[in-house]
C-alpha positions as CSV (number, residue, x, y, z in Angstrom):
1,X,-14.6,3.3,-19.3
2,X,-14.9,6.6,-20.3
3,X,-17.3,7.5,-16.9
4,X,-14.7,6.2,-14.8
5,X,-12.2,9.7,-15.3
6,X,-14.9,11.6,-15.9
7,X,-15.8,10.5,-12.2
8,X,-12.2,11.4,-10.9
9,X,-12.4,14.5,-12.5
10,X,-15.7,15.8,-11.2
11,X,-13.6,15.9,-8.1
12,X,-11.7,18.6,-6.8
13,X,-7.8,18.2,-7.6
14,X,-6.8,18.7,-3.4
15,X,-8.5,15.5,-3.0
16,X,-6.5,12.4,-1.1
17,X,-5.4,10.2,-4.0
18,X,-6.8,7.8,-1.9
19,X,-10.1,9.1,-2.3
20,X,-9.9,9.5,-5.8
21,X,-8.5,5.9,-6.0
22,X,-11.4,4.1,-4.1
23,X,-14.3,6.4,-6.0
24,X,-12.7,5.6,-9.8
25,X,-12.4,1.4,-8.6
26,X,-16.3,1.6,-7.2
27,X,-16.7,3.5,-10.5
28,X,-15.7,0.8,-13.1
29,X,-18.3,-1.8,-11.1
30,X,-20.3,-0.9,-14.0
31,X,-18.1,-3.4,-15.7
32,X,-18.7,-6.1,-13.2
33,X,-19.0,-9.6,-14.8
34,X,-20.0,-11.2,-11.5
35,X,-22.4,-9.0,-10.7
36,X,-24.3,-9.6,-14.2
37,X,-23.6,-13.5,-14.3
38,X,-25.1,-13.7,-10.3
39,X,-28.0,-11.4,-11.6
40,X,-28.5,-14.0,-14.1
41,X,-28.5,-16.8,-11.8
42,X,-25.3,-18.8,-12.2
43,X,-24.8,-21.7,-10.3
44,X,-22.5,-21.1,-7.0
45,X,-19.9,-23.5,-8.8
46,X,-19.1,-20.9,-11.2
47,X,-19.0,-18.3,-9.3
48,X,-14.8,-18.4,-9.6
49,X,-15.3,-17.4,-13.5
50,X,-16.8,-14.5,-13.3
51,X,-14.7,-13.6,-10.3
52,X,-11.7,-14.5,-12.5
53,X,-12.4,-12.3,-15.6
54,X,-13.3,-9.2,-13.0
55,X,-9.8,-9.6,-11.4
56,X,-8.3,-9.9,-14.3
57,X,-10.1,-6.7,-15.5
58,X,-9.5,-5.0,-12.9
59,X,-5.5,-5.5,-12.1
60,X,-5.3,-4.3,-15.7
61,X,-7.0,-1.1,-15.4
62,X,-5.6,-0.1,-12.5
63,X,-2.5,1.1,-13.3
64,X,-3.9,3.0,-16.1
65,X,-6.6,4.8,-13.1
66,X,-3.7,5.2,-10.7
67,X,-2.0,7.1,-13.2
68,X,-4.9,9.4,-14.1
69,X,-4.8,10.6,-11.0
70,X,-1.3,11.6,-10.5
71,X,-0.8,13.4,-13.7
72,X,-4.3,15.5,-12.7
73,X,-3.2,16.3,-9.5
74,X,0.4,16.8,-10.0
75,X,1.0,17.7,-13.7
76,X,-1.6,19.7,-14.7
77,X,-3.9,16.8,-16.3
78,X,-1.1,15.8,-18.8
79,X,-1.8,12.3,-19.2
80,X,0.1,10.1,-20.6
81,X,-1.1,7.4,-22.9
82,X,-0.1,3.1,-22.0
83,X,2.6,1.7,-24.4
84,X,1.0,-1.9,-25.0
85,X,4.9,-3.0,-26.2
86,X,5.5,-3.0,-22.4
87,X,5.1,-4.9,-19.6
88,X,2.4,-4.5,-16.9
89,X,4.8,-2.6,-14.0
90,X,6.8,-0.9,-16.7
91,X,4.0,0.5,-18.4
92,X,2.7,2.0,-15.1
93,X,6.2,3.6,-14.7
94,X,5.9,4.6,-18.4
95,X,2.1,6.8,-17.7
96,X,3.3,8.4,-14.4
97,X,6.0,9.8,-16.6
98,X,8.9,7.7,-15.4
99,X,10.7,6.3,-18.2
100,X,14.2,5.6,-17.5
101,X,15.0,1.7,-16.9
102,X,15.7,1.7,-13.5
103,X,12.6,2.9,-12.1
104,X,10.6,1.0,-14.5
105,X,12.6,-1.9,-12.5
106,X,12.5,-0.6,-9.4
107,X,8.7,-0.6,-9.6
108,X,9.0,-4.3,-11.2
109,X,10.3,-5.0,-7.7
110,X,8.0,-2.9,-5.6
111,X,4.7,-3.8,-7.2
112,X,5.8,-7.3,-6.1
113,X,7.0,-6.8,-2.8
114,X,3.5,-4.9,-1.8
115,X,1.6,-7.8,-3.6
116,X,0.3,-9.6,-0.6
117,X,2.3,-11.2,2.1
118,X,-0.7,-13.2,4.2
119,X,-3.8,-12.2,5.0
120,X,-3.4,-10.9,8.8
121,X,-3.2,-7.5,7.4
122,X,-6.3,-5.0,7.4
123,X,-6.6,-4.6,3.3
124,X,-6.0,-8.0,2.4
125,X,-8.4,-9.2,5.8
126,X,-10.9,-6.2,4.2
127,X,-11.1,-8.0,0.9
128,X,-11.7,-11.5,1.7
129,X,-14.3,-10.1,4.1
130,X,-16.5,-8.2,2.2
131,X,-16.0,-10.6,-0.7
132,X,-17.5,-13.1,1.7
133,X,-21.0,-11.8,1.5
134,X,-20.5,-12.3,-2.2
135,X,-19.7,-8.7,-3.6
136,X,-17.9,-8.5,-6.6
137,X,-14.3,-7.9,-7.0
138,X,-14.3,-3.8,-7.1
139,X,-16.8,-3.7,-4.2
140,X,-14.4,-5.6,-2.1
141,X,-10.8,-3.9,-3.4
142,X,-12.4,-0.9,-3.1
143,X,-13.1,-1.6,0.7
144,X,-9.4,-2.9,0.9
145,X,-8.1,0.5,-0.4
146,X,-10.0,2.0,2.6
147,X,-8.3,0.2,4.8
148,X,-4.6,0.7,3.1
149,X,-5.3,4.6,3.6
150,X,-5.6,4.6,7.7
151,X,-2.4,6.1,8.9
152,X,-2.0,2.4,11.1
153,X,-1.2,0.6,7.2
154,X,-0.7,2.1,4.1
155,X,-0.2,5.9,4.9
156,X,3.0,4.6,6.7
157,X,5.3,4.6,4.0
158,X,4.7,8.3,3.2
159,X,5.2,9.1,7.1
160,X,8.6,7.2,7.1
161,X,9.9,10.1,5.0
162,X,8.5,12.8,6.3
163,X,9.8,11.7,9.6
164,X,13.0,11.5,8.0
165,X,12.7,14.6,6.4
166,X,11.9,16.7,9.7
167,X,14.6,14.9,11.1
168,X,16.9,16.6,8.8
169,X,15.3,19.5,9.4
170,X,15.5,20.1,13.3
171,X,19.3,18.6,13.0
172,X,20.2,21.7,10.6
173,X,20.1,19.8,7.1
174,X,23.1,17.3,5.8
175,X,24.0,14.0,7.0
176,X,23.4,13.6,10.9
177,X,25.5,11.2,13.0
178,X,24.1,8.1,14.6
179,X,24.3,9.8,18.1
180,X,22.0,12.8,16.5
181,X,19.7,10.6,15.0
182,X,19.8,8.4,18.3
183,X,18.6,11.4,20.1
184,X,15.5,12.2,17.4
185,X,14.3,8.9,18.3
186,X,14.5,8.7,22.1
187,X,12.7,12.3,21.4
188,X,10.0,11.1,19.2
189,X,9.2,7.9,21.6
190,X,9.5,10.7,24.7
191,X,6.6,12.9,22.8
192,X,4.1,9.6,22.7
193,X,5.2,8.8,19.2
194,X,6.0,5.9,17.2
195,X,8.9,5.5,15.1
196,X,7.2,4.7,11.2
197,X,8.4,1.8,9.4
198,X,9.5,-0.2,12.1
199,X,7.6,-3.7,14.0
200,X,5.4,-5.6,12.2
201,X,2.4,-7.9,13.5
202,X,3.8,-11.0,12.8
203,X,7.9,-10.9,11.8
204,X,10.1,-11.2,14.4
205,X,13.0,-10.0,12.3
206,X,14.4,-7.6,9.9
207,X,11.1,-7.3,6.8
208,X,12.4,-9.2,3.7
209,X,11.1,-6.8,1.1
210,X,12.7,-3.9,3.4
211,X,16.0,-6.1,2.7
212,X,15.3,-6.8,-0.6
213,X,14.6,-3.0,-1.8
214,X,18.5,-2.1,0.5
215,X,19.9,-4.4,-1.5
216,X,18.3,-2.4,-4.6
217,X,19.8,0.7,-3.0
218,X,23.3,-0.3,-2.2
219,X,23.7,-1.4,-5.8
220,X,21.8,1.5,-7.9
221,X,22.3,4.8,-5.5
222,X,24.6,3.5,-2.6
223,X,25.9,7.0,-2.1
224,X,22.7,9.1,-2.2
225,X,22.5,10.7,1.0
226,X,18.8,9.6,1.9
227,X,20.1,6.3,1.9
228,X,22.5,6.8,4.0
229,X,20.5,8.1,6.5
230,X,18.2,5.3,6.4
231,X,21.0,2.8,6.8
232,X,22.2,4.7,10.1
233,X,18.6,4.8,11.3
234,X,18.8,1.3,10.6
235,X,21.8,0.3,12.5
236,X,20.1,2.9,15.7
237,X,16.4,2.2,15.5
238,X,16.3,-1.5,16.7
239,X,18.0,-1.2,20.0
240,X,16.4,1.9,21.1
241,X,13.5,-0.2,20.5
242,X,14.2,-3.3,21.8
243,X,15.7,-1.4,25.1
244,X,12.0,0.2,25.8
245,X,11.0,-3.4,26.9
246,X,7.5,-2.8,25.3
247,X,8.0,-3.7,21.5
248,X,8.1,-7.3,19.9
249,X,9.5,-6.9,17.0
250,X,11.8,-3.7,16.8
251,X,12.9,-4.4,13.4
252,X,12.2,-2.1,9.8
253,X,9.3,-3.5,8.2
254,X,8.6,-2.7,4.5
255,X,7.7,0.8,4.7
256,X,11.2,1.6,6.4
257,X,12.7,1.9,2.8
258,X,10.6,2.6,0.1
259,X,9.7,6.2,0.3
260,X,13.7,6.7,-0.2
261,X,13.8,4.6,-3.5
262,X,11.4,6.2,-5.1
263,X,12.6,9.6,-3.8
264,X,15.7,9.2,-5.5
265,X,14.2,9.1,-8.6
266,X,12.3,12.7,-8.7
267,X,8.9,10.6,-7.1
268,X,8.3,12.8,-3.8
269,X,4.5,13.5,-4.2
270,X,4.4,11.5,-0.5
271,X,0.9,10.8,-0.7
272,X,0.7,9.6,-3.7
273,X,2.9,6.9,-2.2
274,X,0.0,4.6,-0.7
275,X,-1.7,4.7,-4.0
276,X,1.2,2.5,-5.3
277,X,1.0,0.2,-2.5
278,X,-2.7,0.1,-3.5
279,X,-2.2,-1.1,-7.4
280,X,0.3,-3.7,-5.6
281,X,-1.6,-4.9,-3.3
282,X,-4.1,-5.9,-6.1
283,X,-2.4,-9.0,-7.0
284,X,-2.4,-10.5,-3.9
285,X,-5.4,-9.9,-2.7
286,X,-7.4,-10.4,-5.9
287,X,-6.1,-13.8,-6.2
288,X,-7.2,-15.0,-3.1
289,X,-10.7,-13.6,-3.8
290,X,-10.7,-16.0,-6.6
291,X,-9.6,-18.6,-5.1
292,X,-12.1,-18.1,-2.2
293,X,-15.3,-18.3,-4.9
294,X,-13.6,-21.3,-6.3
295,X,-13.5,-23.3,-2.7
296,X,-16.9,-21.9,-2.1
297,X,-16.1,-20.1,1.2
298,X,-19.1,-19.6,3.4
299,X,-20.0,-15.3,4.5
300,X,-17.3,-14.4,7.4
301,X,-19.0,-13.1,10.6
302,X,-17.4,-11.6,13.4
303,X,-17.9,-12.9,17.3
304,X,-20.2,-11.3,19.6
305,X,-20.7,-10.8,22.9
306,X,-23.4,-9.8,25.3
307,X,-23.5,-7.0,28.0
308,X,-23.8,-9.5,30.8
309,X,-20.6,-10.8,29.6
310,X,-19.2,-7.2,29.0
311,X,-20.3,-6.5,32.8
312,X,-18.8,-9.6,34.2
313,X,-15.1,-8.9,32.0
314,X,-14.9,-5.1,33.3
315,X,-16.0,-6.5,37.2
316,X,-12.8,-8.2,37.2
């Protein structure tokens, strides 16, 4: 809808792309079909429909938002129309003004890999939640998006490579050694920091979607110099980590890689970066909202606990 980039627009162009992402989904709940259907009082049995026709709505439009706001905020409002000859990933690629073959794969692959992996996570736990008390599908993406933009989830990916980048930096540019870049991390974890884009709550190995998007690299760009580095900070990170005696899982998770693939390919707005994770992550978690409306899940509510308790915990 026409309101929905009018919306984006009537903010200023400094703006997180975040932001702007969250404001344009809550925007197009104008076009809500379970929000009229549940004002009209359809039975709880169908409440999957509606549900179904606003995810479906909405995983369409979003590419087409997303890529509003990158072209406004880093291409002087040249927008770029949709191609409806291609596919749903490709023509995303195709309106951020990427349209060579590769990256129109490569985001075939990374649109998939940052669907959903289980809902443990904060913006897939964010939309299941919120669409327990029965809001409609943008009320509770939109409330996942908020949660992909704390620096803990989705911001990572853009940190990984500006780590990397002040890496190269510090070490005087070029392609350090592993003993250099052993060093930057002892000094990072020395200054109270954490080394981006590795552990992960629940893996106890190396991330799959980090392998599958190396795997990308070695076979499209195995000697761009970015990659390289990642694949010595690879080979150096997981000891250093595992030697600290404090980390679980000391292995790269998803965000370890990313920011290089699509650096490679001219994308280095950084924080744009999570905004991608956020059209991704769509797929996911919009299908489970469906599927939760069709099961007839009950509203999720959070334990409590009482100050007596509280006193009795902190007494100890």
């Amino acid at each position: 809808p026409v309101h929905v980039f009018k919306a984006i627009d009537a903010l200023p162009t400094r703006t997180h792309p975040m932001t702007q992402f969250s404001i344009a989904i809550m925007a197009m709940r104008t076009e809500s079909e379970f929000a009229k259907a549940y004002a009209a009082g359809v039975h709880k049995s169908e409440y999957w429909d509606a549900t179904y026709e606003d995810c479906m709505n909405l995983i369409a439009r979003l590419p087409r938002v997303a890529a509003y706001i990158y072209r406004r905020m880093y291409h002087n409002d040249q927008h770029i129309e949709p191609d409806p000859k291609l596919d749903w990933a490709g023509n995303f690629a195709h309106m951020l003004g990427f349209d060579g073959d590769e990256f129109k794969e490569l985001m075939r692959m990374y649109l998939t890999i940052h669907a959903d992996h289980e809902g443990g996570n904060v913006s897939a736990h964010t939309v299941h939640l919120v669409g327990s008390a029965l809001s409609d599908a943008y009320l509770s993406f939109a409330a996942g998006m908020n949660g992909l933009a704390g620096p803990l989830h989705g911001l990572a990916n853009q940190e990984v490579i500006r780590w990397i980048n002040n890496m190269r930096q510090e070490l005087g540019g070029g392609l350090p050694t592993k003993e250099q870049i052993a060093n930057y991390c002892k000094q990072t974890l020395a200054a109270g920091k954490v080394i981006p884009g590795f552990g992960h709550a629940v893996l106890r190995k190396t991330d799959p979607r980090y392998t599958a998007q190396r795997e990308f690299a070695k076979a499209k760009m195995p000697n761009d110099e970015l990659f390289k580095i990642v694949s010595m900070v690879y080979e150096v990170v997981p000891d250093i980590l595992a030697a600290t005696g404090k980390v679980k899982n000391p292995w790269p998770n998803v965000d370890a890689h990313s920011g290089q693939l699509l650096t490679h390919y001219g994308f280095v707005e950084y924080e744009f970066y999570t905004v991608l994770f956020g059209v991704a992550r769509s797929l996911g978690t919009l299908a489970n909202l469906i599927l939760d409306r069709a099961m007839g899940m009950p509203i999720e509510r959070p334990g409590s606990t009482t100050t007596d308790l509280l006193k009795k915990q902190f007494d100890k």
